[in-house]
C-alpha positions in Angstrom: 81.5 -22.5 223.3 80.7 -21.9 227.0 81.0 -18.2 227.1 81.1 -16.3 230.5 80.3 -13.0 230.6 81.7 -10.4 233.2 80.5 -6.9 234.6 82.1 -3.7 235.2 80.7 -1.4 236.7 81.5 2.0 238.5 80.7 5.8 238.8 81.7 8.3 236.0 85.5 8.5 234.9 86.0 5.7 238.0 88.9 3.4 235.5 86.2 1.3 234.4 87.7 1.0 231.1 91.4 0.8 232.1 90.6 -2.5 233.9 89.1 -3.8 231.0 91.8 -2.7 228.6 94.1 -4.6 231.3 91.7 -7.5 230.8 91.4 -7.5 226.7 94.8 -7.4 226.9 95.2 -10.4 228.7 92.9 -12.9 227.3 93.4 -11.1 223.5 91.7 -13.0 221.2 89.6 -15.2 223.5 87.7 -11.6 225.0 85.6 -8.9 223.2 84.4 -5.7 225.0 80.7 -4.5 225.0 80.0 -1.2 226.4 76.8 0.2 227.9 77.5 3.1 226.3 77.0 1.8 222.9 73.1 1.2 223.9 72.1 4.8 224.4 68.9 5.1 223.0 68.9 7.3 220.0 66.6 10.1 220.8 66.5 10.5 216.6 63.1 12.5 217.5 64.8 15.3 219.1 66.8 17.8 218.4 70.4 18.3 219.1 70.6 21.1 221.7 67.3 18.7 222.8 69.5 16.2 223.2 72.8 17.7 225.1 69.8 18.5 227.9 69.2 14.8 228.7 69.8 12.7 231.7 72.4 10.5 230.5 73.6 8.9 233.5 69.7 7.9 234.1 68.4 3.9 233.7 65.6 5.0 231.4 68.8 6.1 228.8 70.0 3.0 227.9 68.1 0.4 225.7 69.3 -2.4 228.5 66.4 -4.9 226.7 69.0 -5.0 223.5 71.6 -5.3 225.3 70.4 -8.3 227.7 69.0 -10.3 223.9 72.4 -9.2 222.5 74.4 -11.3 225.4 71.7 -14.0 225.1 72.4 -14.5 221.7 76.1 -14.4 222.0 75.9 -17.1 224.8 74.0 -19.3 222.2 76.6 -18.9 219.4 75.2 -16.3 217.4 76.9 -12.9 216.3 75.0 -9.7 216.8 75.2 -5.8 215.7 76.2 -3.9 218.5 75.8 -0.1 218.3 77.9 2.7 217.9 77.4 5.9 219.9 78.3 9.4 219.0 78.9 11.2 221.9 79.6 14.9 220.1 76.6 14.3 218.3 75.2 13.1 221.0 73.1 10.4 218.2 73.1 6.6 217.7 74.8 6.0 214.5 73.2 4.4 211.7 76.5 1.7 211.4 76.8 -1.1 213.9 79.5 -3.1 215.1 79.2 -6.9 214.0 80.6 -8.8 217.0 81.2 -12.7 217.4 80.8 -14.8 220.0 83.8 -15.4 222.2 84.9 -17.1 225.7 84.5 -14.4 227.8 82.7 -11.4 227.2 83.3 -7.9 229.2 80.5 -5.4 229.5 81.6 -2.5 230.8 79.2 0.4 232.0 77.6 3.4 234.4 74.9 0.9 235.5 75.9 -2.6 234.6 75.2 -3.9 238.1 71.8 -2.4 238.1 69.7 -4.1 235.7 68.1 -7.5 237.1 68.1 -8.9 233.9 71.7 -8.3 233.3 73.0 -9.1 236.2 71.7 -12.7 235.4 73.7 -13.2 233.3 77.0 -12.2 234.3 79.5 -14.7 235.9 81.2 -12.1 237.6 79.7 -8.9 238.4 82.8 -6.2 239.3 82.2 -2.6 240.8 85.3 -0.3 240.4 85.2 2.1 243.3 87.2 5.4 242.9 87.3 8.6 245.1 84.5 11.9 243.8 86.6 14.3 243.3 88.9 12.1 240.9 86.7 10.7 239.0 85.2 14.4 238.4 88.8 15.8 237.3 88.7 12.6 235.1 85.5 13.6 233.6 86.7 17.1 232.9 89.9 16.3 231.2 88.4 13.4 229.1 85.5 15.8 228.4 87.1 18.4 227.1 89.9 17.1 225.3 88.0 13.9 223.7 84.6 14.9 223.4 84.9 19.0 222.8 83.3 20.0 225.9 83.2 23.6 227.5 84.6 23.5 231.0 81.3 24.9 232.2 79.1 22.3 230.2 80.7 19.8 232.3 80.6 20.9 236.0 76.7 21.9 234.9 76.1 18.2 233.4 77.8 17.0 236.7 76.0 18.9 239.2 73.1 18.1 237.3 72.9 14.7 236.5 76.1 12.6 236.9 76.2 13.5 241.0 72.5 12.7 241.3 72.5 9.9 239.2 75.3 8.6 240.9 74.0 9.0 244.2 70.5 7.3 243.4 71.6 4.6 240.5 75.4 3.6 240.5 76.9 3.6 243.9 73.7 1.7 245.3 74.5 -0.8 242.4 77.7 -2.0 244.2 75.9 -4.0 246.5 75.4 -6.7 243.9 79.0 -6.9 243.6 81.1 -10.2 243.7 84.1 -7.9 243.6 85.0 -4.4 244.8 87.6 -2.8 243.1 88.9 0.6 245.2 90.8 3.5 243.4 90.1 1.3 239.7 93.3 0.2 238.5 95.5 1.9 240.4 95.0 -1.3 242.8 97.3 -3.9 241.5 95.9 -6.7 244.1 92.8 -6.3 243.1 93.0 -6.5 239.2 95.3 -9.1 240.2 92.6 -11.1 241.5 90.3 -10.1 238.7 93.2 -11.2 236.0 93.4 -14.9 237.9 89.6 -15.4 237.7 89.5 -14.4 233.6 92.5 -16.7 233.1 90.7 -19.1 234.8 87.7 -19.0 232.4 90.0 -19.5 229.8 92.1 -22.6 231.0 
């Protein structure tokens, strides 16, 4: 199996995910999703209100080593375990996700465009572009009705981190870009495009 593997990258709440939903659900079968996300380091050592004070939107966050020898080994055939994340606990669980290789794979993620190593290895490296002040009314709504977050914990977690982060990390990220996606999937010529190449993978 010659599996390619495509990034998506983007600020917080940008539509990341709804372009690869549009994706998954065009190459079904033939496409599984790995998220960023599920490589947060664990942080078991601390405790929880230790935890809800970290920079999550910060490189050093993310175990990107296991995820670059998880794509390695999926390229070469092999299944892996990928991680599932708790973000109310904020904790790695102990279960896993057992994952098989497949034609294409889609890593979505904050910072998926800034790890050298990474970027290696994608065939297509995609940054979804999307105004400030939507994505942060994004983050808000998904915050607070999916993850149980205060209204307050949010704007504090965003003027904090996710702006800063954002500013140094993420939107600097976009210059490794094959493909810049404006206003996420709200662009129709762009996912287009994006849709053609992934069908073409698969031909």
């Amino acid at each position: 199996m010659n599996t390619k593997i495509i990034g998506i990258a983007g600020g917080s709440a940008s539509g990341k995910t709804s372009i690869v939903k549009i994706l998954k659900d065009e190459l079904k079968e033939k496409a599984q999703i790995i998220y960023l996300d599920a490589y947060y380091k664990g942080f078991e050592e601390l405790t929880l209100e230790e935890r809800k004070k970290l920079n999550f939107d910060h490189p050093q966050s993310f175990e990107a080593d296991r995820l670059v020898k998880d794509l390695i080994a999926l390229k070469r055939g092999q299944a892996i375990e990928m991680p599932i994340y708790d973000y109310v606990a904020y904790e790695r669980k102990q279960a896993t996700t057992p994952v098989a290789p497949h034609e294409v794979i889609l890593v979505e993620g904050l910072l998926v465009l800034y790890y050298p190593d990474l970027r290696e290895l994608l065939d297509l490296k995609v940054y979804v572009e999307t105004d400030s002040d939507e994505r942060l009314i994004r983050r808000i709504r998904r915050d607070t009705i999916k993850r149980g977050r205060t209204l307050e914990s949010v704007l504090d977690q965003y003027q904090d981190t996710v702006k800063p982060m954002h500013e140094q990390f993420i939107e600097p990220s976009k210059k490794h870009a094959d493909i810049i996606i404006p206003t996420g999937a709200r662009n129709q010529r762009g996912v287009g495009l994006l849709l053609n190449f992934a069908r073409q993978l698969v031909e």
